[in-house]
NULO-617133 format. One record per residue (C-alpha): residue number from 1; x, y, z negated; chain; residue in three letters. Coordinates in nm, 3 decimals. Example, Ala and Ser with C-alpha at 12.3 -4.5 7.8 and 13.67 -1.06 7.14 Angstrom:
# residues 2
{seq=1&X=1.230&Y=-0.450&Z=-0.780&mol=A&type=ALA}
{seq=2&X=1.367&Y=-0.106&Z=-0.714&mol=A&type=SER}
# end
This chain:
# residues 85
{seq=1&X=15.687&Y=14.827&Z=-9.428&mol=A&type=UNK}
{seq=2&X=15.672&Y=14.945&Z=-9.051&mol=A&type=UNK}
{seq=3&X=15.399&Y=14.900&Z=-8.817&mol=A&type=UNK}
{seq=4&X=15.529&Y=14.651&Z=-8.595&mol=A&type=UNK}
{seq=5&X=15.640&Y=14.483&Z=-8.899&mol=A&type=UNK}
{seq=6&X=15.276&Y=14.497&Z=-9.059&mol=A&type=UNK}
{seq=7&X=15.148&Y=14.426&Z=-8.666&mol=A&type=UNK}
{seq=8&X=15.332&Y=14.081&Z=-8.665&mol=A&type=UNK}
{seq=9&X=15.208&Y=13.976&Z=-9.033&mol=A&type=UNK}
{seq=10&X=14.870&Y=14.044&Z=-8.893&mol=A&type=UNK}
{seq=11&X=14.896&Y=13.836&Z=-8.593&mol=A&type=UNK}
{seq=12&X=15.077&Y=13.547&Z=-8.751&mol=A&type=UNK}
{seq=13&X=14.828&Y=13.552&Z=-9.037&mol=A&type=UNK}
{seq=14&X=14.528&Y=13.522&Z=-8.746&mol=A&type=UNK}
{seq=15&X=14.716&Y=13.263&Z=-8.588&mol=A&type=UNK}
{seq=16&X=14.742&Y=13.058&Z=-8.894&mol=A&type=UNK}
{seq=17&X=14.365&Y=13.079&Z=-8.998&mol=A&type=UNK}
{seq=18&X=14.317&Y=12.915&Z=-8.650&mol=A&type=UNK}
{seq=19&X=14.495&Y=12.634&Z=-8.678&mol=A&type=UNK}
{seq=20&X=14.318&Y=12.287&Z=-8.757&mol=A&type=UNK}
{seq=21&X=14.384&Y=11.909&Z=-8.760&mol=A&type=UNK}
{seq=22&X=14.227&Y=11.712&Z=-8.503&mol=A&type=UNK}
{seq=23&X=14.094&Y=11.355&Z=-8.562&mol=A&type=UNK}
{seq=24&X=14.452&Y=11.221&Z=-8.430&mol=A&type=UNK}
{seq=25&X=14.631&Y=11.402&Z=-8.743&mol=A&type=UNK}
{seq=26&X=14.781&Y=11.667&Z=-8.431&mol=A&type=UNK}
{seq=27&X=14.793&Y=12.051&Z=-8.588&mol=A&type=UNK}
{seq=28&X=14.638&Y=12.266&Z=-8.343&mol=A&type=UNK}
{seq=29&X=14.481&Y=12.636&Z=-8.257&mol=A&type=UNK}
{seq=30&X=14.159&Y=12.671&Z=-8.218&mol=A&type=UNK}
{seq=31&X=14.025&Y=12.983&Z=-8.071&mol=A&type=UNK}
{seq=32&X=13.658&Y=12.830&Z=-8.042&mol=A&type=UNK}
{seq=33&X=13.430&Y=12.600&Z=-8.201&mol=A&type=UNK}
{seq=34&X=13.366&Y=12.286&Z=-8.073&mol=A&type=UNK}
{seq=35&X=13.010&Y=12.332&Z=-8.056&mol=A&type=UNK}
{seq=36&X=13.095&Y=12.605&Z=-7.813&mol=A&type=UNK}
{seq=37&X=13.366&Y=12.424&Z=-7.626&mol=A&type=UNK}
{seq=38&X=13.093&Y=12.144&Z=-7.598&mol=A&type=UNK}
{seq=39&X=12.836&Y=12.369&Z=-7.423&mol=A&type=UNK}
{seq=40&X=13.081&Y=12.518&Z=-7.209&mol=A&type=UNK}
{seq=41&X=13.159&Y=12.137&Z=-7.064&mol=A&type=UNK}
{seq=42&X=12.799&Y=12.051&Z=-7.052&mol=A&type=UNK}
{seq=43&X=12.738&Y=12.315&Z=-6.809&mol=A&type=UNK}
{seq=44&X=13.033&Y=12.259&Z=-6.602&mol=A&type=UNK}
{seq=45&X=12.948&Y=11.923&Z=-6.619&mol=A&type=UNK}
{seq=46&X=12.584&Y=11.983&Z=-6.488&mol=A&type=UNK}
{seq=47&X=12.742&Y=12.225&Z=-6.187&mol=A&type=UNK}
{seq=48&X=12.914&Y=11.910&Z=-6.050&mol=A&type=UNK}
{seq=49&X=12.648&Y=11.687&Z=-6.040&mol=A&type=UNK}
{seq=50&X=12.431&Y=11.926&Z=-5.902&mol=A&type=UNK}
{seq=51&X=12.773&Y=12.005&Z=-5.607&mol=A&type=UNK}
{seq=52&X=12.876&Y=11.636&Z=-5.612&mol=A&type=UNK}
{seq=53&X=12.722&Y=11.353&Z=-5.412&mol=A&type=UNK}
{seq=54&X=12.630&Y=11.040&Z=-5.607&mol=A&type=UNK}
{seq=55&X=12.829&Y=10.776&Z=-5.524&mol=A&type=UNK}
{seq=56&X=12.669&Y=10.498&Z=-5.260&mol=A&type=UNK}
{seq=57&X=12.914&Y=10.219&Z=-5.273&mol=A&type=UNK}
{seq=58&X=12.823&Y=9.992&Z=-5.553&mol=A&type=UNK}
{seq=59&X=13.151&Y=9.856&Z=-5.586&mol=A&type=UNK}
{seq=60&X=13.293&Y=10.231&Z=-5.651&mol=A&type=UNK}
{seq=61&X=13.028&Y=10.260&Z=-5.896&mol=A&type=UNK}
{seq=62&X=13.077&Y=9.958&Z=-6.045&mol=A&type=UNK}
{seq=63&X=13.416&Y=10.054&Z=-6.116&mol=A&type=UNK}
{seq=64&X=13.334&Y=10.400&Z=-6.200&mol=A&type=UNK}
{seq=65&X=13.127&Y=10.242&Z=-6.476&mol=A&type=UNK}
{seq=66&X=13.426&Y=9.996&Z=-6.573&mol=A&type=UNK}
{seq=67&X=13.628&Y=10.300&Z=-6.689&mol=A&type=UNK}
{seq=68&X=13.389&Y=10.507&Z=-6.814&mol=A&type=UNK}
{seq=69&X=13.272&Y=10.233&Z=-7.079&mol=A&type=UNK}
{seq=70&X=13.672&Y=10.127&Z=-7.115&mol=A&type=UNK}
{seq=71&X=13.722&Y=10.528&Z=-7.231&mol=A&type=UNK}
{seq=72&X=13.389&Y=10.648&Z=-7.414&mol=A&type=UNK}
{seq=73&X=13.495&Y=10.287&Z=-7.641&mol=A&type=UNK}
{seq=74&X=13.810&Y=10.472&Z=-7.769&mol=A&type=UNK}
{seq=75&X=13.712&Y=10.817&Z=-7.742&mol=A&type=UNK}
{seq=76&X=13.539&Y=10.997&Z=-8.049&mol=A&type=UNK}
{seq=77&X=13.158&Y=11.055&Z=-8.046&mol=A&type=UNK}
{seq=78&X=13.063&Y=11.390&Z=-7.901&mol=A&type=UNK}
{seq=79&X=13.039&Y=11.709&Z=-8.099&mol=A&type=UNK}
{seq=80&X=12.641&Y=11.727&Z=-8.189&mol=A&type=UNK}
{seq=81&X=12.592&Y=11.381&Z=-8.207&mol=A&type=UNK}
{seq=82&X=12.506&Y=11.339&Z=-7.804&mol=A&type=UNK}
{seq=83&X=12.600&Y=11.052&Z=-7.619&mol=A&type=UNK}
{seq=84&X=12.866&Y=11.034&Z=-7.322&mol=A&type=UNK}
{seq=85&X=12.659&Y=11.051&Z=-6.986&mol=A&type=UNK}
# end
């Protein structure tokens, strides 16, 4: 067998050890673990509240609220077993 014969085995072997099934039945790669991927939002998620005014308006937040319970009500519970802020 030649090398970039032995090179592609390789890399399609990798590629198929990463795959997974998400909760939707979807086949997928995964090239990190959740619990990582979670942490990695968490902190971008704490950057913008810390560069992001809070909303005044109570109307806008009202609303704001509206879809955020409409969404986290379909949406599976976070990785970790946090809740949605």
């Amino acid at each position: 067998m030649r090398k970039s014969q032995k090179l592609f085995f390789a890399a399609a072997l990798s590629l198929l050890s990463a795959c997974e099934t998400t909760p939707t039945g979807r086949h997928q790669l995964q090239f990190l673990p959740d619990r990582d991927v979670a942490q990695m939002g968490n902190a971008a998620y704490a950057d913008i509240k810390k560069k992001s005014p809070t909303a005044k308006d109570d109307a806008v937040s009202r609303y704001a609220q509206c879809v955020v319970r409409a969404v986290t009500a379909v949406v599976p519970k976070p990785v970790g077993g946090e809740s949605w802020n």
